[in-house]
LOFI-838236 format. One record per residue: residue in three letters; x, y, z of N, C-alpha, C, CB in turn. Coordinates in steps of 0.02 Angstrom, whole numbers, plus 50000, padded with zeros to 5 digits. Glycine has a CB too. Layout:
BEGIN
ALAXYZXYZXYZXYZ ...
//
This chain:
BEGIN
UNK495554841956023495074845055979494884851956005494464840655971 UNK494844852056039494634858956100495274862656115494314856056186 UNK495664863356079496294868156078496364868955992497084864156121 UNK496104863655969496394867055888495504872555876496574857155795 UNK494964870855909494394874955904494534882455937493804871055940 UNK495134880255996495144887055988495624892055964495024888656034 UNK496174888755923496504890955909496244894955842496944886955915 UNK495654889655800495344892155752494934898355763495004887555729 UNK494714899255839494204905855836494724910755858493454905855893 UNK495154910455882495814914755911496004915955827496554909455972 UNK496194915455779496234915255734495904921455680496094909755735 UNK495394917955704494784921655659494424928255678494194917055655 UNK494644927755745494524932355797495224939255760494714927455895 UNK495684937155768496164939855745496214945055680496474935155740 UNK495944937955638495994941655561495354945955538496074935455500 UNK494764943155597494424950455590494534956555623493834950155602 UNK494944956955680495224961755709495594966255655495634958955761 UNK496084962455623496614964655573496244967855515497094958355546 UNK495714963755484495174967355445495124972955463494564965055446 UNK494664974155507494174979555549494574984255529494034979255635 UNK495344983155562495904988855584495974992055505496794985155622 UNK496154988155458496464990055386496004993955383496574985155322 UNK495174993455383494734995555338494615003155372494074990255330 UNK494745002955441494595009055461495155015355455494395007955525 UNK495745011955435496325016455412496205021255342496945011355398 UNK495905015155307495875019455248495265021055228496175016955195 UNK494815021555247494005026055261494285033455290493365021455339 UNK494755033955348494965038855388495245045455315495665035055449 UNK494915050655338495305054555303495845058055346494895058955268 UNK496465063155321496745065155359496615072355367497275063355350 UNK496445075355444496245079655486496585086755447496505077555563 UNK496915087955401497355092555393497095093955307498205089855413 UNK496795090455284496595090555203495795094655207496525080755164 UNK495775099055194495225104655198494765101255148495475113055175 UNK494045101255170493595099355109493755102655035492845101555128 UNK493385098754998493635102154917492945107354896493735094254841 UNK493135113254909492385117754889492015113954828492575126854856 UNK491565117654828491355111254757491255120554690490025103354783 UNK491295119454648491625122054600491105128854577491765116054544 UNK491325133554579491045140754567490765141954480491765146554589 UNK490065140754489489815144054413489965148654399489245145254396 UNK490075149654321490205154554304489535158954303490555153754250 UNK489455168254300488885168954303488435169654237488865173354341 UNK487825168254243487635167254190487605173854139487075164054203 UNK487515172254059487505177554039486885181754021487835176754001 UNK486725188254043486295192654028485635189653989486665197553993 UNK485135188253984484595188053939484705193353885483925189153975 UNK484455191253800484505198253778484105202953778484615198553730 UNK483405199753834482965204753820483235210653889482085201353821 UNK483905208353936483905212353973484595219153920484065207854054 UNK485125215153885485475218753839485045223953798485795214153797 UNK484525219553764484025227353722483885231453761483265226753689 UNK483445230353849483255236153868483855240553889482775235353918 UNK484315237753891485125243353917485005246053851486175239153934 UNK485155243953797485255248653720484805251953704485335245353656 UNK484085249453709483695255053709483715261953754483175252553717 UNK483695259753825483855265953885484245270353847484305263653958 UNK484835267653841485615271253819485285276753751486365263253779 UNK484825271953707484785276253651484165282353675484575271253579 UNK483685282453732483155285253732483385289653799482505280353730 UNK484035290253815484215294353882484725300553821484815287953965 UNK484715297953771485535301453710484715308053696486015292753586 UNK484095303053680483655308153646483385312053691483135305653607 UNK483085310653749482725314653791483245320353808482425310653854 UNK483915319353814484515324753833484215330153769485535321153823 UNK484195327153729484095332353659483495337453652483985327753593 UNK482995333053676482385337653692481975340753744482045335553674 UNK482755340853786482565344453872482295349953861483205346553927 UNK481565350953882481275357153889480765355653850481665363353871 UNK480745351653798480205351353761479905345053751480325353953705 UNK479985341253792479495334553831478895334953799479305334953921 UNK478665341853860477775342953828477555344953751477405349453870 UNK477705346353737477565349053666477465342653632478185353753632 UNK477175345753567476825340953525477445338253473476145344853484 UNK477395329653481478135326453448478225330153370478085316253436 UNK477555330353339477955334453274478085340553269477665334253216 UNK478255344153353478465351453340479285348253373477915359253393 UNK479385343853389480115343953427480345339953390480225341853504 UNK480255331653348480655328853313480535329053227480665322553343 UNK480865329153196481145329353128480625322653108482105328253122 UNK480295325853012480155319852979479525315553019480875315652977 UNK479295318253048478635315453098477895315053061478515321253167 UNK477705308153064477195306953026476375303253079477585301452965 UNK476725299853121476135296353155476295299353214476075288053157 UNK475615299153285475905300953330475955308953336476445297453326 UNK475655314753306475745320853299475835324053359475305323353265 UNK474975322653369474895328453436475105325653494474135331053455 UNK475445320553507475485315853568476235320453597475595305453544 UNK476415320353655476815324953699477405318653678476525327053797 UNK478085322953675478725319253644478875314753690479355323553629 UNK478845315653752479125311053810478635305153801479095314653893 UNK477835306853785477535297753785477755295853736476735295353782 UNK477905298053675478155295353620478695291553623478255299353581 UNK479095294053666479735289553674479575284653742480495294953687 UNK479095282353754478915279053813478275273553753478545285853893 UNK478265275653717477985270453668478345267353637477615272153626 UNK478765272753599479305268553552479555263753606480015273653515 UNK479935263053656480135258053717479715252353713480055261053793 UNK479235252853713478725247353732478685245453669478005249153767 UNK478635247253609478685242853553479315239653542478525246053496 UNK479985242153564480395238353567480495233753585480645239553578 UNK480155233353669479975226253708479785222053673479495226153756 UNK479245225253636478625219053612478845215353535477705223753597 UNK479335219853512479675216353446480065212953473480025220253390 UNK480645213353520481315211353558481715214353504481475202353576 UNK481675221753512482205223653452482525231053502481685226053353 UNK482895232953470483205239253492483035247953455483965237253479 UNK483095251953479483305257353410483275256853340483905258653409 UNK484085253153361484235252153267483945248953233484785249453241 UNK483495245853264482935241253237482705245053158482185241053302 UNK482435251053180481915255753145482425260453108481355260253201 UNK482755263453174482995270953169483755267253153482885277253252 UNK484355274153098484985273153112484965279953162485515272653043 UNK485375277353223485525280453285485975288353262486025274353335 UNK485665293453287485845300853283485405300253228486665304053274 UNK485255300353177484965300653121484175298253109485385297253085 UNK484055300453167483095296653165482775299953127482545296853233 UNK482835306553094482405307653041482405305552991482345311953028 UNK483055298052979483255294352935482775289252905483765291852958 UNK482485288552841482015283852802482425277152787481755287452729 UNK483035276052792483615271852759483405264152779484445274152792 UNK482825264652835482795256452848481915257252871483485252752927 UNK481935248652807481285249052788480535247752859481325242952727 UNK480855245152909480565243252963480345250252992481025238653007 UNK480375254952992480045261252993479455263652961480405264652976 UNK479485262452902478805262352866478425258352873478785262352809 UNK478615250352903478255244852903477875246752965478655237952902 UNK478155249753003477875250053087477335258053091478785250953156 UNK477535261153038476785265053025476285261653000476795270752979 UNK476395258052959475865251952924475485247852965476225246452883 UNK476005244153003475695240453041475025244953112476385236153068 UNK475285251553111474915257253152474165257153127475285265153139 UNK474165257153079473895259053037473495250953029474375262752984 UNK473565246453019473215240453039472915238953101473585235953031 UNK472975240453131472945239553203472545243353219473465240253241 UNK472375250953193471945255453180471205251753150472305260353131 UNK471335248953107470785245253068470485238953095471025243453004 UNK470995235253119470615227953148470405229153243471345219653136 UNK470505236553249470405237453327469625241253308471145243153379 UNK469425243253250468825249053230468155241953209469165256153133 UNK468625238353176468365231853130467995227753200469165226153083 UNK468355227053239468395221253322467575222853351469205225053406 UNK467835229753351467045232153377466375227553349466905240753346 UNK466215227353301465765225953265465455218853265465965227753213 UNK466035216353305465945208253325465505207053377466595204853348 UNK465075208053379464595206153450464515201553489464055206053445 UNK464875195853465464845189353504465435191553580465175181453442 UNK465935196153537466475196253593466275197753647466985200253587 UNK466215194453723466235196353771466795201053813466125191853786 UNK466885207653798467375209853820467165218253810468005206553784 UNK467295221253850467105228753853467455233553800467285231553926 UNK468275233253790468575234653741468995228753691468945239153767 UNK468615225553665469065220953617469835224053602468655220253539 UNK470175221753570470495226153536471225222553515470535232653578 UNK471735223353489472285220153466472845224953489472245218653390 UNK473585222553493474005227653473474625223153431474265232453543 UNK475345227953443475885224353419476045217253451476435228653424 UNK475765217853531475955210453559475405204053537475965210953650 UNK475255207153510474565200853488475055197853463473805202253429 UNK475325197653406475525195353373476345194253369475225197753336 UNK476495197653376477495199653396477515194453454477785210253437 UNK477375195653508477455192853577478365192253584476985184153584 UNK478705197553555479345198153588479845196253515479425192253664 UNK479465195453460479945193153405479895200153351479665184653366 UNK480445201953305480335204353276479805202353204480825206153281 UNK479955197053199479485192553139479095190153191479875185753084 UNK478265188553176477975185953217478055176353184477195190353223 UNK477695172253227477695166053220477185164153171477635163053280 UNK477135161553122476565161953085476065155253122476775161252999 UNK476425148253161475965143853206476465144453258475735135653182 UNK475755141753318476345138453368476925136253378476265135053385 UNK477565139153428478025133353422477935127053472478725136153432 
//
């Protein structure tokens, strides 16, 4: 009995040896197989609010070339068809127009057809004197509110735009 007991643990002894061995063969990787990088994103693409401000730049570096020398001067002595904005110096003018671009998320061509800004052909030009012109009224109107705690109340295009050309009429 005491030889077949140990023949059984000699045995068993064995076939876990033989186990052990298999399992550690193929766990093993081989020394010569380079890790696998793990896989390169592509990069992401541009925001468009970073594309508008390139198209705007592009369009407001074409105009300022045009009115080198006459920055200071008053915008309706240097640009064509000038209605709002008179006495204001041409260079802030075009440092406004920018910032309303931001605040619509629109470009140039938004308003203006490009080379042709003394152009009436698109209606969002007249709308954006209008809306000047509102903004004029509910910033004169604001005042009068006395409850407001605030030194200058006041509204502009981002009140309401906050980066869209149509504003949101509710929350999204």
């Amino acid at each position: 009995m005491f030889f077949h007991m140990k023949a059984a643990f000699t045995s068993l002894f064995l076939f876990s040896l033989l186990f052990w061995l298999a399992n550690c063969k193929t766990s093993q990787k081989p020394a010569a197989t380079p890790p696998t990088p793990p896989p390169v994103a592509a990069p992401a693409p541009a925001p468009a609010s970073d594309l508008l401000a390139a198209d705007r730049a592009k369009y407001l570096e074409k105009v300022r070339k045009s009115i080198a020398g006459k920055e200071k001067m008053q915008a309706d002595s240097v640009f064509e068809n000038w209605k709002k904005l008179n006495k204001m110096p041409a260079e802030r003018v075009l440092g406004i127009m920018d910032r309303w671009g931001e605040t619509l998320g629109v470009s140039c061509d938004h308003c203006h057809v490009p080379n042709e800004w003394a152009s009436e052909s698109k209606a969002p030009k007249e709308i954006t004197r209008q809306m000047m012109a509102l903004i004029e009224r509910v910033n004169t109107d604001i005042q009068s509110i006395q409850a407001i705690k605030s030194e200058r109340p006041g509204v502009s295009c981002y009140t309401c735009h906050r980066g869209e050309a149509k504003p949101a009429r509710r929350p999204k």
